[in-house]
C-alpha positions as CSV (number, residue, x, y, z in Angstrom):
1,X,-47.5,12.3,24.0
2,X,-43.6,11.6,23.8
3,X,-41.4,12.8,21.1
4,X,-41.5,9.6,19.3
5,X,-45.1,8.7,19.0
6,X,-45.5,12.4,17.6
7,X,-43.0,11.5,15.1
8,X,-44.7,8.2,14.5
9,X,-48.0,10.3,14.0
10,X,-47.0,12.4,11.8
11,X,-44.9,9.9,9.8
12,X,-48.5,7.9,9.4
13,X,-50.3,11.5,8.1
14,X,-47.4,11.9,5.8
15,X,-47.8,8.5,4.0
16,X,-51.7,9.2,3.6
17,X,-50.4,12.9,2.3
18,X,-47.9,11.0,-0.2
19,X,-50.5,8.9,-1.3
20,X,-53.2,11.5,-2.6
21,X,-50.5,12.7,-4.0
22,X,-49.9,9.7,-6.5
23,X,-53.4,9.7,-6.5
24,X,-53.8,12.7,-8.7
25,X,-50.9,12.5,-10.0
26,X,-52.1,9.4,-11.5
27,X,-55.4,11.0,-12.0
28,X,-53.9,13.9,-14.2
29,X,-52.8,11.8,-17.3
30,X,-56.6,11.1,-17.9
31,X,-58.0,14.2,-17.3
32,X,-55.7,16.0,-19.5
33,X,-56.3,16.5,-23.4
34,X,-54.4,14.0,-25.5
35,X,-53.5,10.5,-25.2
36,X,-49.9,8.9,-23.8
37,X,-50.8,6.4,-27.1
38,X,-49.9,9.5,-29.4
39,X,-46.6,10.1,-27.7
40,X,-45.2,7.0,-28.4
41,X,-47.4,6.0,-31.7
42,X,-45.9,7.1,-34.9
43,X,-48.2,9.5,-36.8
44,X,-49.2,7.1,-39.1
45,X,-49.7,3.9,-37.2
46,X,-52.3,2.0,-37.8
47,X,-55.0,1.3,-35.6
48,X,-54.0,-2.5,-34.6
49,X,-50.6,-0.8,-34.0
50,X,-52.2,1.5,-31.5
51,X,-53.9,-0.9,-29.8
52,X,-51.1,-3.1,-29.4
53,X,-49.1,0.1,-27.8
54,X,-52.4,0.6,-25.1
55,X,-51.9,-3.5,-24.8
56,X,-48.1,-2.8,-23.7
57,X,-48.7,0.4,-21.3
58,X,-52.0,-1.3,-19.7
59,X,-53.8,1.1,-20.9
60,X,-56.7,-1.3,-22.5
61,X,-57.7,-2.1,-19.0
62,X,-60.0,-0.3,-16.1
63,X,-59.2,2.2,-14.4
64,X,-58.7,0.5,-10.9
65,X,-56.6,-2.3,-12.3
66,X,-54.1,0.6,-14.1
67,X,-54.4,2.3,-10.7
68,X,-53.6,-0.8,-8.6
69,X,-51.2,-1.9,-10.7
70,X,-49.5,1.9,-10.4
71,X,-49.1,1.8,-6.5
72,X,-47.8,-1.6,-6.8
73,X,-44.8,-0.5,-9.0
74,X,-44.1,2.3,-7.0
75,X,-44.0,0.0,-4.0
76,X,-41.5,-1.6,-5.6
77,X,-39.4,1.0,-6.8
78,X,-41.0,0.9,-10.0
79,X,-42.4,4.6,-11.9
80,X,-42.1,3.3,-15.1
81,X,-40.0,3.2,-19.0
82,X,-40.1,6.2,-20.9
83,X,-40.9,5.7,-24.1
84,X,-39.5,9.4,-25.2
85,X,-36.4,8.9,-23.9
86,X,-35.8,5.5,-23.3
87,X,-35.2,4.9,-20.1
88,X,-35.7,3.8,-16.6
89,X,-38.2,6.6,-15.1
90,X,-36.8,6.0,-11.4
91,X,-33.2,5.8,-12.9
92,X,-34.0,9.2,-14.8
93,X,-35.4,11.1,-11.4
94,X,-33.6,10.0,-9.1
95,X,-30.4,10.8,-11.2
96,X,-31.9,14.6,-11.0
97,X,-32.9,15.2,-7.8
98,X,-29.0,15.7,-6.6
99,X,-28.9,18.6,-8.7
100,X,-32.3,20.2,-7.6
101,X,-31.6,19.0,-3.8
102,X,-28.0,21.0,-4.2
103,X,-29.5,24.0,-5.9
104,X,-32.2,24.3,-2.9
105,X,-30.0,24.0,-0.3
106,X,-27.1,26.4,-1.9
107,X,-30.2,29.1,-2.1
108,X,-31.1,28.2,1.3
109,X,-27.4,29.0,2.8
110,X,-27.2,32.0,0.9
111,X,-31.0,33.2,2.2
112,X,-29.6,32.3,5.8
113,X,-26.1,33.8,5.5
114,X,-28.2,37.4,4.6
115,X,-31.9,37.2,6.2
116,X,-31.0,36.6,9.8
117,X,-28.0,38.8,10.2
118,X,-29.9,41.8,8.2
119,X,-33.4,40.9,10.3
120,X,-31.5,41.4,13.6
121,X,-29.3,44.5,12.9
122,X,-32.9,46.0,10.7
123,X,-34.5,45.4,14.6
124,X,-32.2,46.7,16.8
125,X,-31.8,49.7,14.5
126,X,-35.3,50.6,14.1
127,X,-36.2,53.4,12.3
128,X,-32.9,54.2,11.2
129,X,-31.7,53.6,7.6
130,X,-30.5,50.3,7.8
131,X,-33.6,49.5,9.3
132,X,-34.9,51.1,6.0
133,X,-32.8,50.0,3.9
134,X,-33.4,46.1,4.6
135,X,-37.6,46.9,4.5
136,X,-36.7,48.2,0.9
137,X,-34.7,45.0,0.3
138,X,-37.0,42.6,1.8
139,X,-39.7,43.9,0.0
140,X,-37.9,44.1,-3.6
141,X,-37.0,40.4,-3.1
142,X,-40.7,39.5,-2.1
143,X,-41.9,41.3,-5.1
144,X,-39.0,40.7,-7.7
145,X,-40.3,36.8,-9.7
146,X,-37.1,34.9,-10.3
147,X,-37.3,34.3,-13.8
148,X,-36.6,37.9,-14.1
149,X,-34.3,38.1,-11.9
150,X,-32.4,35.1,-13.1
151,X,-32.6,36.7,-16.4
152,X,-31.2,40.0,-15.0
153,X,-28.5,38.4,-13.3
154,X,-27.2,36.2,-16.5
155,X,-27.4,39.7,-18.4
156,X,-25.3,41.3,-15.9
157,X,-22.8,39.6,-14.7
158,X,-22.6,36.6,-17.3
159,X,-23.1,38.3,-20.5
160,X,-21.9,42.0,-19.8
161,X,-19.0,41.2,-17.2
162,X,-18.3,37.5,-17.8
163,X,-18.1,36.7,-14.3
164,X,-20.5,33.7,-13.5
165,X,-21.5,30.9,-16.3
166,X,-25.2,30.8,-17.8
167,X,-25.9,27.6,-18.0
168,X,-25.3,24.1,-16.8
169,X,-23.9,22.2,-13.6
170,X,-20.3,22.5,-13.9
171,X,-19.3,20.3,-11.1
172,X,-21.1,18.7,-8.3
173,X,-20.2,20.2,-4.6
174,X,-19.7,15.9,-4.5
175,X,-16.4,16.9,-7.1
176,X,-15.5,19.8,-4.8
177,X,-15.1,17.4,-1.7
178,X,-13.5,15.0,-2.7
179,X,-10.9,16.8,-4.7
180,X,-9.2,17.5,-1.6
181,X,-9.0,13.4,-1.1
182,X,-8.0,12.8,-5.1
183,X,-5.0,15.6,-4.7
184,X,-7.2,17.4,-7.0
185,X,-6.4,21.0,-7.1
186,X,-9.1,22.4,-4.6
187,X,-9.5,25.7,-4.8
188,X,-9.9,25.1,-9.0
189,X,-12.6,22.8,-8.3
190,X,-14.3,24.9,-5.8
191,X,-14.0,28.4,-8.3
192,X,-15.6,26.2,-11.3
193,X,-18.6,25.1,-8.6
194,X,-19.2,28.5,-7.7
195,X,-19.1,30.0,-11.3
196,X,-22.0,28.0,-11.7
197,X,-24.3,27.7,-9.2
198,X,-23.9,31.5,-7.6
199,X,-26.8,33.2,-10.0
200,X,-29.5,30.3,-9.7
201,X,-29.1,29.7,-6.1
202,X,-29.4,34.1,-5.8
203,X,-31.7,33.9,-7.7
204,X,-33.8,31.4,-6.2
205,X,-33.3,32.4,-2.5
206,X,-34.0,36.2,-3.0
207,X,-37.6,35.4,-1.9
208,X,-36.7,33.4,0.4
209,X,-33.9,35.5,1.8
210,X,-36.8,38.7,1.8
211,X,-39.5,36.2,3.7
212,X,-37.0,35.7,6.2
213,X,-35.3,38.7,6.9
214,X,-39.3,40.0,7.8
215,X,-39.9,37.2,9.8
216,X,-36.5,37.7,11.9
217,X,-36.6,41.3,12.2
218,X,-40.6,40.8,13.4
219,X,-39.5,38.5,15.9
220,X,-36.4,39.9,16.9
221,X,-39.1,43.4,17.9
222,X,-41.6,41.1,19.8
223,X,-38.7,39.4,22.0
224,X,-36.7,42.2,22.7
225,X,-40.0,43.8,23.8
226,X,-40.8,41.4,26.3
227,X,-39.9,41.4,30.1
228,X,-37.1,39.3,30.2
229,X,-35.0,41.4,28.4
230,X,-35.6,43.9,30.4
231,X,-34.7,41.9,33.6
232,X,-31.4,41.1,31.9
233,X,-31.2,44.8,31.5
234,X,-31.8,46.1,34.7
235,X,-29.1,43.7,35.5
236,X,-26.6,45.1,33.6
237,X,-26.0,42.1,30.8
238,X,-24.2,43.4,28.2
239,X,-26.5,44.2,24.8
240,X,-25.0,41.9,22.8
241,X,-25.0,39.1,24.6
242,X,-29.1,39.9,25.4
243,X,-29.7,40.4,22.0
244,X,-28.0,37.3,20.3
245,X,-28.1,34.4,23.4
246,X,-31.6,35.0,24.7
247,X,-33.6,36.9,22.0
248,X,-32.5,35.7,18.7
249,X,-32.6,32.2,20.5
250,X,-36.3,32.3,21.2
251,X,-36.6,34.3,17.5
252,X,-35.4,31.6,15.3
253,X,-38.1,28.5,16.9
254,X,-40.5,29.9,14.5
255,X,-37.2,30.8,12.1
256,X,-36.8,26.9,11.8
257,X,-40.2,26.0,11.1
258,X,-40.3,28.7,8.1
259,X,-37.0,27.9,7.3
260,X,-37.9,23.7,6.2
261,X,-41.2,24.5,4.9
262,X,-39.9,26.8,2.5
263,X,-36.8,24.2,1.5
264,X,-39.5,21.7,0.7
265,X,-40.8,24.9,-1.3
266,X,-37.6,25.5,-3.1
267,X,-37.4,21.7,-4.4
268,X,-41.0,22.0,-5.6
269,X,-40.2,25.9,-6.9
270,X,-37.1,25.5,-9.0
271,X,-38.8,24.4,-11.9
272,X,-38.5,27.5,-13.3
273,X,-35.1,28.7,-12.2
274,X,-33.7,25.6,-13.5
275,X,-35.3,26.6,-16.9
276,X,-33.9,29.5,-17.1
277,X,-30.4,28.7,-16.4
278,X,-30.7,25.1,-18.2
279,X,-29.4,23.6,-14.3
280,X,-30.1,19.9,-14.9
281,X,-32.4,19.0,-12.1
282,X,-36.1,17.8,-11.5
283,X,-37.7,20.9,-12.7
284,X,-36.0,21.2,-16.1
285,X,-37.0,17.6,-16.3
286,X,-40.4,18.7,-15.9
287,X,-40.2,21.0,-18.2
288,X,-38.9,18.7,-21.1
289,X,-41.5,15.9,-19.6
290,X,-44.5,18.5,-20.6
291,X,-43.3,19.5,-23.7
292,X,-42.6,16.3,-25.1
293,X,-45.8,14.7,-23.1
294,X,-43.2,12.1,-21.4
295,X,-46.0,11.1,-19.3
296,X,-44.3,8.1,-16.9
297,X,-41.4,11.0,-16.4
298,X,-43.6,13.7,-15.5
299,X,-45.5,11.4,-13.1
300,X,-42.3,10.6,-11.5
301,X,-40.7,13.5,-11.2
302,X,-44.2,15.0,-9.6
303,X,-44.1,12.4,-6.8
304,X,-40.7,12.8,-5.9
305,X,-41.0,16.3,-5.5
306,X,-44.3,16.0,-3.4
307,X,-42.4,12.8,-1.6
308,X,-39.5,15.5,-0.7
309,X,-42.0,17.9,0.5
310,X,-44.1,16.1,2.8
311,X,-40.7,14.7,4.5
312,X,-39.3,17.6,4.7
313,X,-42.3,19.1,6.5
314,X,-42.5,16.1,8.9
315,X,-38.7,16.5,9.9
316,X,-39.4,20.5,10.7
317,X,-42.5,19.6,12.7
318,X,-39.9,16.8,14.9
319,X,-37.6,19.3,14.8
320,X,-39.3,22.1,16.4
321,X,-41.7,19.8,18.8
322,X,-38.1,18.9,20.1
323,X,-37.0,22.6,20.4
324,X,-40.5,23.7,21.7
325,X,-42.0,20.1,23.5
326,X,-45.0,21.9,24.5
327,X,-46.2,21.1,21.2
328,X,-45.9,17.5,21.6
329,X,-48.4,17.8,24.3
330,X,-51.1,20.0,22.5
């Protein structure tokens, strides 16, 4: 099987993925207690007003025809008005996601920038205490839920040293590249980004940053085990050049894999990081979409966060058939 009919193949499993997605996504405003009628109702509306309100949203026909009618607006771009707010749901989301896509990738860099350097120098120090140290690291970011942590970190060094802000976006990493272009002053722009996004994307990445520093240290063992590198050291290759050109090379295959799932997991997972430092992204929206039972935003925001991690996945599974093609041929 080529490269490009395995992407095509998984391409085709992902849509079907999508869609039972938007299935029960669509499936959950029924089953849940409560009626999208009472959200937008006032309290004392009459009955005629009510169903004149289940008229409007569709609601007064079948099931299928509300379901039909549901993928065909999302085929066209369509997820709906919200009532609560008042306004465009696709407008709404997709007006988010920026912020939750730059959150997740800013934890991401700063799980990469930590993990793999710490895995590698935790294996080929074993048993010594860095090698310790990074196991007690690892496993205190593994164990350590981010809400906490976030909360730790704001107390810290927001409130007690006044270092980092506590809440909010400040600027976009958009504003920080282009203030070079607008003769805006750039390192300014740049301080102001970081004051702000630091403690959520630390504290969303610790568990990732933990996850990966095991993986690369496990693999990092099992490779520099193996005969190869001990081929390149009976003939006299330098250690560093064995260690980081052949070993970590064949390490970080599986790396990659771990390393896109779990992006896909931090856009889905920063629901509550994004609570707790009031970041304006899809999972505060979700948040503010349950409380106030904004059920067209809630369904929205749900499928674009399932949407982002089923492509996600399939670009990671492209990615590492093209680093690794023997999978293309399983």
């Amino acid at each position: 099987m080529s490269l490009g009919r395995f992407a095509l193949k998984r391409s085709l499993q992902g849509v079907g993925v999508v869609w039972g997605v938007v299935t029960v996504v669509f499936a959950l405003r029924f089953v849940t207690p409560g009626s999208p009628i009472n959200a937008v109702a006032p309290l004392d509306a009459s009955q005629e007003t009510r169903q004149a309100i289940a008229a409007e949203l569709g609601l007064d026909q079948p099931l299928y025809v509300q379901y039909g009618q549901y993928i065909f607006d999302l085929l066209r771009g369509d997820m709906g008005f919200s009532y609560i707010r008042g306004q465009d749901v696709t407008t709404l989301v997709f007006g988010r996601l920026p912020a939750t896509v730059e959150l997740a990738v800013a934890a991401s860099v700063v799980a990469i920038v930590l993990a793999i350097p710490l895995g590698v120098i935790s294996a080929t120090r074993r048993n010594e205490p860095i090698d310790y140290g990074a196991t007690l690291l690892s496993l205190g970011g593994i164990s350590t839920p981010n809400f906490w942590l976030g909360i730790m970190l704001i107390l810290i060094f927001a409130v007690e040293f006044n270092i980092f802000n506590t809440s909010g976006r400040g600027v976009t990493v958009v504003d920080v590249a282009f203030s070079v272009v607008n003769a805006d002053p750039f390192v300014g722009t740049l301080l102001t980004w970081l004051a702000y996004i630091t403690l959520p994307a630390i504290a969303l990445g610790t568990y990732f940053m933990a996850l990966i520093t095991r993986l690369t240290r496990s693999g990092m063992l099992d490779e520099l085990s193996k005969g190869y590198v001990q081929a390149a050291r009976a003939k006299g290759l330098p250690r560093t050049l064995i260690r980081y050109k052949h070993a970590l090379r064949n390490t970080l295959i599986p790396v990659i894999t771990v390393l896109g799932l779990q992006l896909g997991t931090l856009i889905g997972g920063a629901v509550i990081t994004e609570a707790v430092f009031s970041w304006p992204g899809l999972g505060s929206l979700v948040i503010d979409s349950i409380n106030n039972r904004d059920w067209p935003t809630l369904q929205g925001s749900l499928i674009v966060i399932g949407t982002s991690f089923v492509f996600v996945n399939i670009l990671v599974d492209v990615v590492y058939a093209y680093l690794d093609p023997e999978v293309v041929t399983d």
